[in-house]
C-alpha positions in Angstrom: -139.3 76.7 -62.0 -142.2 79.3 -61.4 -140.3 82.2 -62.9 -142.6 85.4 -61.0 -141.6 83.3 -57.5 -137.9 83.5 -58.6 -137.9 87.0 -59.5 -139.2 87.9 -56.2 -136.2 86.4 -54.9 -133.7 88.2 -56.1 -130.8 90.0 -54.4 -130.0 94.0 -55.1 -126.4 93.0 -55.1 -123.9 92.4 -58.0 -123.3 89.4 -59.4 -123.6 86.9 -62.4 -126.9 85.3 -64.0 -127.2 82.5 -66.1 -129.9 81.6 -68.2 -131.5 77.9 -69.0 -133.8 76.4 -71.7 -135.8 73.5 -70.9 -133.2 70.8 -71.3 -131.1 72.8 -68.9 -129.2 74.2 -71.2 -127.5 77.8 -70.5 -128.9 80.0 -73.1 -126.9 83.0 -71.8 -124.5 84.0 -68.9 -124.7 88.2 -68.1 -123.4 90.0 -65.3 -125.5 93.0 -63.7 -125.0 95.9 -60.4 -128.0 94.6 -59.5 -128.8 91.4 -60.1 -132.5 92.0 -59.4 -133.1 94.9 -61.6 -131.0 92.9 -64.8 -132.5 89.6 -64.3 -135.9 91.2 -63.8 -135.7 93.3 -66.9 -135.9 90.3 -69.4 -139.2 89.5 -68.6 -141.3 92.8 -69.1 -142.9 93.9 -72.0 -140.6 94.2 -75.1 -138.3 97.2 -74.6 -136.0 97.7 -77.6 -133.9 94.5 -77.0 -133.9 93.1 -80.3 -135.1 90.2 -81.9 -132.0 88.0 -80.7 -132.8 88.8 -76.9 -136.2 88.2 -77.5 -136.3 84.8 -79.2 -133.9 83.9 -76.6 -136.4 84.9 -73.7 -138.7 83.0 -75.0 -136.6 79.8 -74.4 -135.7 80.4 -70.8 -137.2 78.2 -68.2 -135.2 78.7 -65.4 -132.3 80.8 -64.0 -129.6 80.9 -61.7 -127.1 83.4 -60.5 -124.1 83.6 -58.3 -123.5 87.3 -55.7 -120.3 88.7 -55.8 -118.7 91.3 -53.9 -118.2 93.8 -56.7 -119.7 94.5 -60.3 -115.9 94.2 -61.2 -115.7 89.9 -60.2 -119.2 89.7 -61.8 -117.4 91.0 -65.0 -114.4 88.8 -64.7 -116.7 86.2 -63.9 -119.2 86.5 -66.6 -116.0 86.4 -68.9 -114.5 83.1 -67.1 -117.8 81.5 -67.5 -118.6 82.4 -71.2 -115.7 80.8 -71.9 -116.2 77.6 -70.2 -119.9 77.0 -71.3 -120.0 78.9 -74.5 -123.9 79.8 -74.2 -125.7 80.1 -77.6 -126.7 84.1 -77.2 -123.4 85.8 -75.7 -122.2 87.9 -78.2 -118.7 87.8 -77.0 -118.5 84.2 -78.0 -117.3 85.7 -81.4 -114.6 87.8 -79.8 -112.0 85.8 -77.9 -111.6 88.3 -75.6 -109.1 88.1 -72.8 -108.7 89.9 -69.7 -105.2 92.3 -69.6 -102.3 91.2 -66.5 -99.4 92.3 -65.0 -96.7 90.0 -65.3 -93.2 90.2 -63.3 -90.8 87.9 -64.8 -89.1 87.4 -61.5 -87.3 84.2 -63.3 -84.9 86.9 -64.5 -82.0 88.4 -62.3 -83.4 91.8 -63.4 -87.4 91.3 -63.7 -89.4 93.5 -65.7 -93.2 94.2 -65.6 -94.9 93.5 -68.4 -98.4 93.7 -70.0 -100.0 89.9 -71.1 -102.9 88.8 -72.0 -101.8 85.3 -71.4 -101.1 83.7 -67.9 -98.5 80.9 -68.3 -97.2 78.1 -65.9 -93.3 80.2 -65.9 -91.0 81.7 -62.9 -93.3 85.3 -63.3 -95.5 86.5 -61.1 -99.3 87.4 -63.0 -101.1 89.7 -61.3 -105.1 90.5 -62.4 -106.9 90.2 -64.3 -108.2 93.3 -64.6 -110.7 94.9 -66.6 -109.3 98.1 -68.0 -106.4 97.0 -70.0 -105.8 101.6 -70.4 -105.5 101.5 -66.9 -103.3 98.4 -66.3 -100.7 100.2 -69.2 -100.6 103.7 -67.3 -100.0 101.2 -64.1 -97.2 99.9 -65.8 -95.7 103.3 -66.7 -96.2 104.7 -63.1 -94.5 101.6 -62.0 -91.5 101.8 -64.0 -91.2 105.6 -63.7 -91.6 105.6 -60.0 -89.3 102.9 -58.8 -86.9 103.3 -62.1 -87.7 99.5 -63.7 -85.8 98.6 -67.0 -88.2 98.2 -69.8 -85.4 97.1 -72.1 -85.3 93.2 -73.2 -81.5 92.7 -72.8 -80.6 89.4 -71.3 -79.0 90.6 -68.1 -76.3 90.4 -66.1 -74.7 88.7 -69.7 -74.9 91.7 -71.5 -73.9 94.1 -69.2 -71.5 97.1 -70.6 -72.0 95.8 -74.1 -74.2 98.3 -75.0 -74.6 102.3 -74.7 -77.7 103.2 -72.3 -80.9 103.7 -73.6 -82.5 106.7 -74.0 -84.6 106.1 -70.4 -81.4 106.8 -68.1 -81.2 109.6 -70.2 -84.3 111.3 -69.2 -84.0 110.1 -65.1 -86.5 107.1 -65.7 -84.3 104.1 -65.0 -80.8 103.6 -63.2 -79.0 101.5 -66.1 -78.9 98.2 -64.6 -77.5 97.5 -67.8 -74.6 99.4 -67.1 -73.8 98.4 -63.7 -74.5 101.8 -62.4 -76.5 100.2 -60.2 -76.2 97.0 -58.0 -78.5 94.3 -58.2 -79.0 95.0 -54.2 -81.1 98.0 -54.9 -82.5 96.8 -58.0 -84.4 94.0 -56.4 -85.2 96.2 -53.7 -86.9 98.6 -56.6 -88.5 95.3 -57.7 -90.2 94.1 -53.9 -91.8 97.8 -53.6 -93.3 97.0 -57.2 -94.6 93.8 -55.8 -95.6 94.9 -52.6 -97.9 97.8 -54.4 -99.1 95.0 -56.5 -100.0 92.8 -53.6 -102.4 95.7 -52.7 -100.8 98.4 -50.2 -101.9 101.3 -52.3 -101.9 103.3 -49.4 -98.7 105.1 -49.6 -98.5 105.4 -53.2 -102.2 107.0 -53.2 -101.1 109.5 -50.5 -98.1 110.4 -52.2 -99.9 111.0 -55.5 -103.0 112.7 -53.7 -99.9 115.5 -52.4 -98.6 116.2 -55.5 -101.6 117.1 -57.4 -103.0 119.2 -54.5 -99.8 120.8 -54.4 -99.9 121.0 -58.4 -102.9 122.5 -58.0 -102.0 124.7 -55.7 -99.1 126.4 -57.7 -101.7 126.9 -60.5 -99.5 124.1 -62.4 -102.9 122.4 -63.8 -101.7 120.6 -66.3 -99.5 119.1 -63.7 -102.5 118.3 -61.7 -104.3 117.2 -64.3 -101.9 114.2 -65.4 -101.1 113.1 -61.3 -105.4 112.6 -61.4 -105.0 110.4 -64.5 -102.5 108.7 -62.6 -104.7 108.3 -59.4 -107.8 107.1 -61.1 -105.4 104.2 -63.2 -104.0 103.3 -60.0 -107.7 103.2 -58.0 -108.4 100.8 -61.0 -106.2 98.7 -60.5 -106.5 98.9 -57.0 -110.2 96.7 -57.2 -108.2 93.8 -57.2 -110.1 90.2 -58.6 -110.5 87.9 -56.1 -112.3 85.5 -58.4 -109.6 84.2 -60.4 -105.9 82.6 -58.8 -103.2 83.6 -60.6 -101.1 80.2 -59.5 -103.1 78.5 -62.1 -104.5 75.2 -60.1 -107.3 73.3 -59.5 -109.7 74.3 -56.7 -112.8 73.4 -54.8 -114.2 76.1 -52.3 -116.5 75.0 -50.3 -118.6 77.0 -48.1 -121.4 76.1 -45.8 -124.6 77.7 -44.7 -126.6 75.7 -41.9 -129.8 77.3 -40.2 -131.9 74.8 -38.0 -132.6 71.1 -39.7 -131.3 72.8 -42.9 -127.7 73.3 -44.4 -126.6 74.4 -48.1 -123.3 73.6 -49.3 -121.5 75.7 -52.0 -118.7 74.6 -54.1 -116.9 77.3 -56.5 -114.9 74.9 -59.2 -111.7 76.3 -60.1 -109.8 75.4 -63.0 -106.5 76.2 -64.2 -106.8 79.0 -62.0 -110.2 80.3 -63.3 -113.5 79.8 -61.6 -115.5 78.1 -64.6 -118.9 77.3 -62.4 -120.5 76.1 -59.2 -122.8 74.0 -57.4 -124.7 73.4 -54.3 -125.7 70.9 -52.5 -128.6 70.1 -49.4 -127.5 68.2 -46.6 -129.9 66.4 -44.5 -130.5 65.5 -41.0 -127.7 68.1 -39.8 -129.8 69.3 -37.0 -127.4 69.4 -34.1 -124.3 67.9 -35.5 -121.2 70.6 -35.6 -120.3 72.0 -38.8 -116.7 70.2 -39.0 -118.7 67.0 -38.8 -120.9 67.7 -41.5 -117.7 69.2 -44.1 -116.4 66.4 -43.1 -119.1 64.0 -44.6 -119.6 66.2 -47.0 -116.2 65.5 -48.5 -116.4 61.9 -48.0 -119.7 61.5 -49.6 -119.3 64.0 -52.8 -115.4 63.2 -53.5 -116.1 59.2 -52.9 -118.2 59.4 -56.1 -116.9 61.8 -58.3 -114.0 61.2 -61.0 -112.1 64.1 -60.6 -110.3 65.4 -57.7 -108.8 69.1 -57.5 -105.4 69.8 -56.3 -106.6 71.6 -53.5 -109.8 72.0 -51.0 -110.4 75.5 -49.6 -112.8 75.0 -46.5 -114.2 77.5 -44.2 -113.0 76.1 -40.9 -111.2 72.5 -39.7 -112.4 69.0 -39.9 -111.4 65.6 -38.1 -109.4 63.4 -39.3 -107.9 66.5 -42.1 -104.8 63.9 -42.4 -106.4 60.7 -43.0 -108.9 62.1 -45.4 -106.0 64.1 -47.1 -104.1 61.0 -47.9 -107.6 59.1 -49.2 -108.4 62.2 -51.5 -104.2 62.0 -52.8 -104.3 58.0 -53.5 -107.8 58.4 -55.4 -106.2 61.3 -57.7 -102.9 60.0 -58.1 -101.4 62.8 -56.6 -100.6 64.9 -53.8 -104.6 66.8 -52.3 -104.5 69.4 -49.6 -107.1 70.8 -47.0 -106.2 74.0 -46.3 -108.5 76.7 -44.1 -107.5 80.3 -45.4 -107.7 83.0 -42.8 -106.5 85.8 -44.7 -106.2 87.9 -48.0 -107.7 86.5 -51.7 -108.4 83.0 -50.5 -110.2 83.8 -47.3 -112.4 86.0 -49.9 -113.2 83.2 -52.0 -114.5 81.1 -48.8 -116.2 83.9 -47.5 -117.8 84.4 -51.2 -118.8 81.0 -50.8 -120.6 80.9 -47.8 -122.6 83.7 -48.9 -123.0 82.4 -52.3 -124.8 79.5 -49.5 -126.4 81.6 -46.9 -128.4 83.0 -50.1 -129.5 80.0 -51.3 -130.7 78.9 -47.8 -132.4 81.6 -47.1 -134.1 82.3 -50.3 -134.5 78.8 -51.7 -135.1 76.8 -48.7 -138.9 75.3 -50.4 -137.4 74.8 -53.8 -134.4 72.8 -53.0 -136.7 70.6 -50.3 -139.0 69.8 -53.7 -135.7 69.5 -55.6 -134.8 67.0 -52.9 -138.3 65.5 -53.2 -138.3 65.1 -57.0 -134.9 63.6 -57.2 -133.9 61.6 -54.0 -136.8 61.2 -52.7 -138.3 59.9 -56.2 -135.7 57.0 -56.2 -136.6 55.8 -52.1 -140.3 55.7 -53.5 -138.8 53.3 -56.2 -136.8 51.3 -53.8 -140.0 50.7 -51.4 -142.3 50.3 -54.7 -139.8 47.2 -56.0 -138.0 46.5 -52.5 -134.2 46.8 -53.5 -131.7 49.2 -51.7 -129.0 52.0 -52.0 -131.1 53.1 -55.9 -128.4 55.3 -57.3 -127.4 55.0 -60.6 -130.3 54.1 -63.4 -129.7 52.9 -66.8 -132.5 53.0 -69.2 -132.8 52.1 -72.8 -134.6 52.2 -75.7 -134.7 51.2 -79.4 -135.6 53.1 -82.7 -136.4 52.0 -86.1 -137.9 52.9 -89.5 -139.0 50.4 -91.8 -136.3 50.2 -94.6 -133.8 51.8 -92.4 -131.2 50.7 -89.9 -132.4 50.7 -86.2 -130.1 52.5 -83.5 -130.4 52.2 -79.7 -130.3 54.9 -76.6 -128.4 54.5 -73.4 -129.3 57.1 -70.7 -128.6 57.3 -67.4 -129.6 59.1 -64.1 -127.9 59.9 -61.0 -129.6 60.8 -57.7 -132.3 61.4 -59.9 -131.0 63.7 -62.1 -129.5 63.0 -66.0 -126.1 62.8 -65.9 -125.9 63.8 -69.8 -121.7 62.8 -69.9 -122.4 59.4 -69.4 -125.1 58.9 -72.4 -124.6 56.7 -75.1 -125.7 55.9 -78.6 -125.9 52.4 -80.8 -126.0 51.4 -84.5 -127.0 48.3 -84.9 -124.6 46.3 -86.1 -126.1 42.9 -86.6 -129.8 42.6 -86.9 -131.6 43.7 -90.3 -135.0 45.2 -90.2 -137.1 46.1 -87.3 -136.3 43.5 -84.9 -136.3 45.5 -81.6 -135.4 42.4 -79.1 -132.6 41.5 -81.4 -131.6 44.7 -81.6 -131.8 45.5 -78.2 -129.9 41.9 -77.4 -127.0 44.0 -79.1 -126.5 47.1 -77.4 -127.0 45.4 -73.8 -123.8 43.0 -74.8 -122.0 45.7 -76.1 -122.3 47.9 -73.4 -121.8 45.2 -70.7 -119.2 43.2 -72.3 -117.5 46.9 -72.8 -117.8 47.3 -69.5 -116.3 43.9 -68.2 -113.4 44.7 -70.0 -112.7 48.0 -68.8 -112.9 46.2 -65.5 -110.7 43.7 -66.4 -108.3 46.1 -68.0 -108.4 48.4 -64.8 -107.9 45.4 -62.4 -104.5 43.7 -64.7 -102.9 47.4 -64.6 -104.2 48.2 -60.8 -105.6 51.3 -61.2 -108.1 53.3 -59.2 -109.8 55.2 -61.3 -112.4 54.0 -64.2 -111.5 53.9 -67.4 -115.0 55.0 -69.0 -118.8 55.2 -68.5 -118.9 51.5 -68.9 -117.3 50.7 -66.1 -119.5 51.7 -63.4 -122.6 49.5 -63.6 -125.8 50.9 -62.8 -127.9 49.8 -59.5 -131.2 49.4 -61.6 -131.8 49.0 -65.4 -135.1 50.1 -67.1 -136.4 48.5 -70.1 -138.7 51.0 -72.7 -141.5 47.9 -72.2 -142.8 45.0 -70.2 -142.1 41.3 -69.8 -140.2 40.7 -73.2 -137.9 43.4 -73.2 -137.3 42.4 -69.9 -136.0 38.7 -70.2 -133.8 39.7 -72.9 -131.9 41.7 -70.3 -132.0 39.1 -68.2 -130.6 36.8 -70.7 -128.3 39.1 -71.6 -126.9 39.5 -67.5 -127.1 36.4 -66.9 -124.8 34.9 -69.8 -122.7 37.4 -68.7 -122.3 36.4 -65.1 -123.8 39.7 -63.4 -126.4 40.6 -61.2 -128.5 44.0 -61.9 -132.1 44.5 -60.9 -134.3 44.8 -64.7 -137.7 46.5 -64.4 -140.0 47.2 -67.5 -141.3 50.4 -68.1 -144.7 49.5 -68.8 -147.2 51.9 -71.2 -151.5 51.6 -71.5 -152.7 51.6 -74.8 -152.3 55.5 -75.2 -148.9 54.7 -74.6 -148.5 56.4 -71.4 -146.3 55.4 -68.8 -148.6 52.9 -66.5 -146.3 51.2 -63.9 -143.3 49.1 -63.6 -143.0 45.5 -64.3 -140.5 43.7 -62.0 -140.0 40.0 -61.3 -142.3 39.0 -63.0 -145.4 41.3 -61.4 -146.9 44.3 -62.8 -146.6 47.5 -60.2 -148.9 49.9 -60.6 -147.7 53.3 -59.1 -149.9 57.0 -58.1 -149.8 58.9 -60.7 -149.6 61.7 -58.5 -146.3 60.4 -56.7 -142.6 61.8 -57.4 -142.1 58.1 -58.0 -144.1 57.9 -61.0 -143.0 61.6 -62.4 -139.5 60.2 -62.3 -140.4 57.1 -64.4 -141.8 58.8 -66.5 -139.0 61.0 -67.2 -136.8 59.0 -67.7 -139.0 56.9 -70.3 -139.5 60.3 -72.5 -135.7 61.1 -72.3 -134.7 57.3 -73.6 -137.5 57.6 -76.2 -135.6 61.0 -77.0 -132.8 60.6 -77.0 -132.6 57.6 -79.4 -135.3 59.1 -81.9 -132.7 62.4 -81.9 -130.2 60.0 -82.8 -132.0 58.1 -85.5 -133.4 61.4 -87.0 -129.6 62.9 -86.8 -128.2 60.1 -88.9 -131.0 59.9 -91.6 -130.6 63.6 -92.4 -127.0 63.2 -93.2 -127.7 60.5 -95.0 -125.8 58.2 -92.9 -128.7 55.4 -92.8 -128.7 53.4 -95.4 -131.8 50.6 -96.7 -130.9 47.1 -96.6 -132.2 46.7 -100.2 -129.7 49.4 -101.1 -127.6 46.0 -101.0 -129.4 44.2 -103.9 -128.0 44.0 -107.3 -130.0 45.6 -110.0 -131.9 47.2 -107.3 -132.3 50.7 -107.9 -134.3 53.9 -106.2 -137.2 53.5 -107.9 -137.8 49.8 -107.4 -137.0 50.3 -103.8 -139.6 52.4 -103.4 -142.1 50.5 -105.2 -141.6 47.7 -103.4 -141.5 48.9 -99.5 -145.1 51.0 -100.9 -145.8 47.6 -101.5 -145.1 45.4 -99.0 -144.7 48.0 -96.1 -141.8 46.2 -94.4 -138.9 43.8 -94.9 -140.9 40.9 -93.7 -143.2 41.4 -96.1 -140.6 41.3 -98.5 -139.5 38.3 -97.7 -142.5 36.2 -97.7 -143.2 37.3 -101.4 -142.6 34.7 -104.5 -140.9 35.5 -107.5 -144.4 35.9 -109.1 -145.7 38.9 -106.3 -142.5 40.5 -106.5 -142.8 40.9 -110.1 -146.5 41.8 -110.5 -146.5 44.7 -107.0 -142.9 45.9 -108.2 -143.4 46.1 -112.0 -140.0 44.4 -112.3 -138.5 41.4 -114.4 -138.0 38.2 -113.5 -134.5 38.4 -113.0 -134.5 41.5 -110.7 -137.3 40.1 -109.1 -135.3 36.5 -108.3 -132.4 39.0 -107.2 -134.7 40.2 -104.7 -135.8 36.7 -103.3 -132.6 35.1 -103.7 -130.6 38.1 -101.4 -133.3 37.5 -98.6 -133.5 33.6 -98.8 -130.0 32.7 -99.2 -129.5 35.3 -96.2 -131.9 33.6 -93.8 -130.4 30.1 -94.5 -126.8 31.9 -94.1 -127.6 32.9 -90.7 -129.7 29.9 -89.8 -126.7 27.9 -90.3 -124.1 30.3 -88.8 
């Protein structure tokens, strides 16, 4: 990402930002009044940040940032998604801070309203969250004074009469239900005013308050005044209702859609128990001229075809064909009842309409960058497919081996999707049964492990008839990539083909500078532009196999978790372990020793020394004859 380019970009609207380090992880999610002031702020000369923003500046390489209507959803926001991602540099990562709500337990005959900080799956109705948790109390209080709401936890009608009213009937603030003095008629009626304030007609109630504290004012009675303002500035608080979060506590994709010309941007808001935890968008091509139920509609089919979870619901900005027949394919992949539905008023229209601005944005202002996106990623993989001549490239699978003399080797399983890492799906190996730095061997391994792993996951799936896949390993990939050339190669062959399965196998090929050269595939070399998105993307994924298993191997030998094989010798200690891999270099150099070279290079006796040849020679003929 060019960073000055990006900040030229930015909106002067409110909104959330989050913050990425070059392995696109997010360093830090912050909300701002204006996102372009905020986001610009972190890269101008130091100004009194501290030295915790500033090493974390210095790790950013790109940003994103979603608008929202009101500094107040950028706040609940910010908070939903700290949560969800739990970025390295948020401070409130320490404090499990939760947003204040008003609950109604309508699942009583004689509901109350309540202050939670929790929203549970129960009969009540949750309202919120909000962010002043003083202004959601005085709401609470106006409430009950106002319509005359029992604040008492007696388990009504069952208790009524059995106890003397409290001290609140007393004073004119509630009716005592609790008495039967009055009828559950008017009580509930007390109750739907309650919940029709709640649903947002502040109107009346505003007016009414507005009266009194003129007229308070008025009569000189300022103190009077003075506590009817409070009252009004609680209730305007609460009044900036969230539309962010749901308070029925389901799953959700909204999905808005921006389309301008050949171009069209499709934003999906993820909502998760009720809270929206992140988004993502999405370029659709060749939409010039087709209607925009046409393209939700292959939208949907395309995105929900391939991914392994499935919301409850779909919130879409206007009606597709064939809502029905897609409805029941979306409920038999999820195993359970999906609906389409197109809001067209109050919170949920909100959210779409938050949506397709969310969309219109990122048209308008990152049209170039998601065409090179499309470039570096899709279009990467159809350079691939022409270079090698295969078809429908989605999923790769690459792998990679890495060893240390004396220690055991591991192996890396990466994989990309549409051209991008899909990070969930990576895997590591410890070599189970090769000893010493055998990489085909040990590569021979992981490829049966993972494949035979994934034949019976398929098997497994196919005796109990299920849909969905059980793992990683069950979905194949459509091209593997070897770290290496003709070798590596034919043991994956070997490998598929005991097996019974078909994948394409290239090599990875490297010069003697071990740089990425080209790709070797059926037996030809291919060498590819440098230059092309093709190349950049082999590349890529050749550094992040290397990676990945050298961050593996280096994780396990500084917990000690790697052990030598001569740590399995008897009367073999540290010292002459040492001594003899300084010697020899390597275990086959072990090996080939006599009795005699062991004892003169290690300084050992004769007996330690025939230890030594006797573990690897009665080994070798142990496995020769297995």
């Amino acid at each position: 990402m060019n960073i000055e380019e990006e900040l030229k970009k930015l909106p002067q609207k409110p909104g959330v930002y989050l913050m990425h380090d070059e392995n696109d992880a997010i360093l830090y999610v912050g909300k701002a009044v204006s996102l372009r002031n905020r986001v610009r702020s972190y890269f101008r000369g130091h100004i009194n940040r501290g030295p915790k923003i500033d090493q974390m500046v210095k790790k950013i390489y790109s940003f994103e940032y979603i608008v929202t209507d009101s500094e107040l959803e950028a706040l609940v926001l910010e908070n939903n998604l700290i949560k969800e991602h739990k970025p390295k540099y948020n401070t409130m990562l320490k404090d499990d801070k939760t947003y204040p709500y008003i609950k109604v337990t309508l699942g009583e005959e004689y509901p109350r309203i309540l202050f939670s900080r929790l929203m549970k799956k129960d009969k009540s109705k949750y309202f919120g969250p909000y962010t002043s948790a003083t202004a959601v109390k005085d709401t609470i209080v106006l409430m009950r004074k106002l319509y005359k709401i029992r604040t008492c936890n007696r388990n009504l009608p069952r208790d009524i009469g059995k106890e003397r009213p409290c001290l609140n009937y007393h004073i004119h603030q509630c009716k005592a239900p609790c008495q039967g003095y009055q009828s559950k008629e008017e009580y509930d009626q007390c109750v739907a005013m309650v919940l029709e304030f709640l649903n947002g007609n502040y109107k009346g109630l505003i007016g009414q308050l507005e009266e009194k504290m003129e007229k308070a004012s008025e009569d000189l009675r300022f103190e009077e005044a003075i506590e009817y303002r409070d009252l009004l500035n609680s209730v305007r608080a609460v009044a900036q209702k969230q539309k962010i979060t749901e308070s029925d506590g389901e799953d959700k994709d909204i999905i808005g859609m921006a389309v301008e010309e050949e171009d069209c941007v499709i934003q999906v808001f993820f909502v998760r128990g009720g809270r929206l935890i992140g988004r993502e968008h999405f370029y659709m091509t060749h939409t010039e001229g087709v209607e925009k139920k046409i393209i939700i509609q292959n939208f949907i089919q395309q995105f929900y075809g391939g991914t392994p979870f499935i919301p409850k619901e779909l919130m879409l900005q206007e009606e597709i064909e064939g809502r029905e027949l897609i409805e029941r394919w979306l409920t038999e992949k999820r195993g359970g009842r999906v609906y389409i539905r197109i809001p067209k008023k109050g919170k949920k229209e909100k959210l779409v309409e938050l949506a397709i601005k969310n969309a219109a944005m990122i048209l308008s202002q990152d049209k170039e960058r998601l065409k090179r996106e499309e470039k570096r990623t899709t279009g990467a993989l159809k350079e691939i497919e022409t270079i090698l001549g295969v078809t429908s490239l989605n999923r790769i699978e690459a792998y990679d081996i890495s060893n240390t003399n004396g220690f055991e080797s591991v192996g890396s399983m990466i994989v990309y999707e549409r051209g991008r890492p899909k990070r969930n799906d990576y895997r590591k190996f410890k070599i189970r049964s090769v000893e010493g730095p055998n990489d085909y061997a040990s590569m021979k391994e992981v490829l049966n492990r993972r494949f035979i792993h994934g034949l019976e996951e398929k098997k497994e799936m196919e005796e109990k008839s299920m849909d969905k896949q059980l793992g990683s390993f069950t979905k194949f990939p459509d091209l593997i990539m070897m770290d290496g050339g003709k070798g590596q190669v034919n043991v994956a062959m070997d490998v598929l083909e005991e097996l019974g399965i078909y994948i394409p196998v290239c090599g990875m090929v490297k010069d003697d500078h071990h740089r990425t050269r080209g790709l070797y595939y059926e037996n030809k070399e291919f060498f590819i532009d440098k230059g092309s998105e093709g190349f950049k993307l082999i590349t890529r994924i050749q550094d992040e196999a290397h990676r990945f298993a050298v961050e593996y191997h280096r994780k396990l030998r500084s917990k000690g978790q790697v052990r030598s094989v001569l740590d399995d010798i008897p009367g073999i200690g540290p010292v002459r372990r040492r001594a003899l891999m300084k010697e020899f270099q390597s275990f086959d150099g072990i090996k080939a020793a006599s009795v005699e070279q062991l004892q003169k290079a290690a300084g050992m006796n004769e007996k330690a020394a025939k230890s030594v040849y006797d573990f690897f020679h009665k080994n070798s003929e142990q496995s020769v004859e297995e």
